[in-house]
C-alpha positions, -999 to +999 in steps of 0.1 A: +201-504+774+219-525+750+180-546+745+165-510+740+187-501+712+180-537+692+147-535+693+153-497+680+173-515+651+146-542+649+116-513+645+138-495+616+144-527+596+106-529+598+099-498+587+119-497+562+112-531+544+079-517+547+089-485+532+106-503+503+073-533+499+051-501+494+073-483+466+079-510+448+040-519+450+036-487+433+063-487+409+044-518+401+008-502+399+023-476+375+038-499+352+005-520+351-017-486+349+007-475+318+006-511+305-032-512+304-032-476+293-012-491+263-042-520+256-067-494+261-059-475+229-083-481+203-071-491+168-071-459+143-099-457+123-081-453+087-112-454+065-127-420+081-092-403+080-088-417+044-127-406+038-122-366+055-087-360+043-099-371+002-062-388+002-054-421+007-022-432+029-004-463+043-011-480+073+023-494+095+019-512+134-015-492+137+000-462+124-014-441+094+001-420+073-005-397+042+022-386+019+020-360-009+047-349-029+048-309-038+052-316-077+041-280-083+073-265-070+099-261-091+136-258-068+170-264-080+201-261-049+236-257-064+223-269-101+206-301-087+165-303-093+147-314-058+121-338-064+095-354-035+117-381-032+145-356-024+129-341+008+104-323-011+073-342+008+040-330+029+030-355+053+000-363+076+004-390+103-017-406+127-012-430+160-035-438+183-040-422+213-066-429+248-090-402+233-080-409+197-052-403+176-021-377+177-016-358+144+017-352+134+029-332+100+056-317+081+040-292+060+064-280+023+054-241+022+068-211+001+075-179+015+045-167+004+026-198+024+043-192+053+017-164+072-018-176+060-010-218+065+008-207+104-027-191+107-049-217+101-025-243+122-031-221+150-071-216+142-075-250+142-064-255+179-028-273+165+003-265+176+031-252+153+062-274+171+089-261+143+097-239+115+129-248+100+148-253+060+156-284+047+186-262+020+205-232+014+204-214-018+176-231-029+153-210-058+128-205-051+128-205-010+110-233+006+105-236+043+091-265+061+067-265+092+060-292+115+028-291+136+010-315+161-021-322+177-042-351+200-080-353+201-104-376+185-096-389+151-122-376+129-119-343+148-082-347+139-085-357+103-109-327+100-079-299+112-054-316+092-075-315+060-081-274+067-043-269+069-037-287+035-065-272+022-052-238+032-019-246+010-043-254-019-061-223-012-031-199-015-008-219-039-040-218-062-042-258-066-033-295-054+006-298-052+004-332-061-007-329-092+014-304-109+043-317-131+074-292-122+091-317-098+077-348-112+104-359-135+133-382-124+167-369-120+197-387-135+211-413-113+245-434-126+258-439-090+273-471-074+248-478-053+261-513-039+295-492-029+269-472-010+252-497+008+291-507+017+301-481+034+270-469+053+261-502+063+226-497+050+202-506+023+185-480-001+155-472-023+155-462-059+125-433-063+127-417-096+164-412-095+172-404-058+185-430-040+172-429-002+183-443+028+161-445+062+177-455+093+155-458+124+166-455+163+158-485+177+178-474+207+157-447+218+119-450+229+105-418+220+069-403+231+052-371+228+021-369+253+029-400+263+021-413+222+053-437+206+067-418+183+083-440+155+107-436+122+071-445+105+065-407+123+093-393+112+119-403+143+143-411+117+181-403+098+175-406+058+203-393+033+191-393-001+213-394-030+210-382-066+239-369-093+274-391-108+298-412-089+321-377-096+295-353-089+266-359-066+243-346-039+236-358-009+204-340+014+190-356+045+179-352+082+197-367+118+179-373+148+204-368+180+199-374+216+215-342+233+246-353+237+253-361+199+245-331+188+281-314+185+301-346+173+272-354+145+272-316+131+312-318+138+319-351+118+299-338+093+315-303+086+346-319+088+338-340+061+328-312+041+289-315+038+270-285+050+246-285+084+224-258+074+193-265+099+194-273+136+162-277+152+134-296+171+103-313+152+084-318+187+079-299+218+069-322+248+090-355+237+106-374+260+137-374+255+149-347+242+156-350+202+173-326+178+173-330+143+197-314+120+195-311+077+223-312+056+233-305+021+264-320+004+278-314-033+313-337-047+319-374-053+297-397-039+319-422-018+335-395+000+302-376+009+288-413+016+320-417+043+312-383+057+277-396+063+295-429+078+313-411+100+285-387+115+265-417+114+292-437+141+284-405+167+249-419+174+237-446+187+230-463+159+258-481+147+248-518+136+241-525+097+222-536+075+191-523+084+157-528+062+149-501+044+118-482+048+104-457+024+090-429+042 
């Protein structure tokens, strides 16, 4: 009896180390199936976005990306002109894919925008993944709309160009090349005392004073695609006004469990959350972003920032700034 039952035990053991050989065979065929899925994606093809879209971009890691600043909108928040460099930004980006490229865009509309551009994000087979503010009593209202897409490039390139054309279309001309918003703003602020307390370093653009701060930490995807702070996974604070009286606007990206001590630092430290939303809808993990809108003496907004800033995961400094 007592043989019987050992070479039971024996015939388990087997089995099992068999079990475990096989699962980790295929945990291992996975990661060399996503591996070569990785090699297999073909670099973007930046001259026949640059060529469809009639705008030129910047290329970053493979990445492509086309800015253009709204310069025909003229907004003020709480006495403070927004410029591009202020939040006031389209963009257009592109990484490569298995069948091409993913699209990606934040899209500055008016109210008046808002039905006709939704429409043609839907005609062209993209998806609207958010509809959000960026301020409160801003004149005149502007909302932003994020959309995305995967397909082949050109085919991609082609649908992004009809949704910016379809702002030109009902805003009755090219935003980029109208001259209410394309002015400096005054900027006397101690920058360096910035820098000190946020741990970060700036760029000066026409009198705002912008921070980017990545999240290493997290590897974000959407359909499988990285999704980088070149694509918009990315905190930025963006500074303009007098070491008495500035602004502060800017966007955090939170993991789900940051979410309530970020928007809690912050309104504790009296800067306003005034957006809390999502800028994808099938990334993995989950990411929130919130905006913010701040008005008073710039150290203090700055160590509100720091302290909001300490609830994430990103908490080493001196990071290199990137414009966006």
């Amino acid at each position: 009896m007592k043989r019987t039952n050992l070479r039971i035990q024996k015939l388990s053991i087997l089995i099992l180390a068999v079990l475990l050989t096989s699962v980790q065979m295929g945990m291992a065929q996975n990661s060399k199936q996503k591996s070569a899925a990785k090699q297999n994606f073909k670099p973007i093809d930046t001259l026949a976005i640059e060529r469809i879209m009639g705008v030129k971009g910047k290329s970053n890691n493979g990445e492509y990306k086309i800015t253009i600043p709204q310069n025909d909108l003229d907004v003020k928040v709480d006495g403070f002109k927004i410029i591009p460099a202020m939040g006031l930004g389209t963009w257009v980006a592109f990484t490569p894919t298995k069948d091409g490229a993913m699209v990606m865009g934040d899209i500055v509309i008016t109210e008046n925008d808002l039905k006709q551009v939704q429409q043609e994000i839907i005609r062209q087979g993209l998806t609207s993944t958010a509809i959000h503010n960026h301020f409160v009593r801003n004149h005149p209202n502007i909302i932003f709309m994020h959309m995305g897409g995967a397909g082949n490039t050109e085919v991609m390139a082609q649908k992004a160009k009809a949704v910016l054309d379809k702002v030109k279309e009902v805003r009755g001309g090219d935003p980029s090349k109208g001259t209410a918003s394309a002015e400096p703003v005054a900027n006397s602020l101690d920058t360096k005392r910035l820098d000190e307390i946020l741990g970060y370093k700036a760029e000066m653009t026409k009198g705002v004073y912008k921070y980017t701060i990545g999240r290493p930490d997290v590897k974000l995807t959407e359909h499988g695609a990285p999704v980088t702070t070149f694509l918009g996974f990315n905190t930025w604070a963006a500074f303009q006004g007098t070491p008495d009286k500035a602004a502060v606007a800017g966007d955090f990206t939170m993991l789900e469990n940051e979410v309530e001590p970020v928007l809690k630092a912050l309104i504790e430290n009296g800067i306003e959350v005034v957006a809390l939303h999502n800028h994808m809808v099938h990334e993995q993990p989950r990411i929130f972003f919130l905006h913010y809108w701040g008005i008073g003496p710039a150290e203090q907004l700055a160590q509100g920032l720091r302290a909001a800033l300490d609830q994430t995961g990103k908490k080493q400094a001196n990071s290199m700034k990137m414009k966006m």
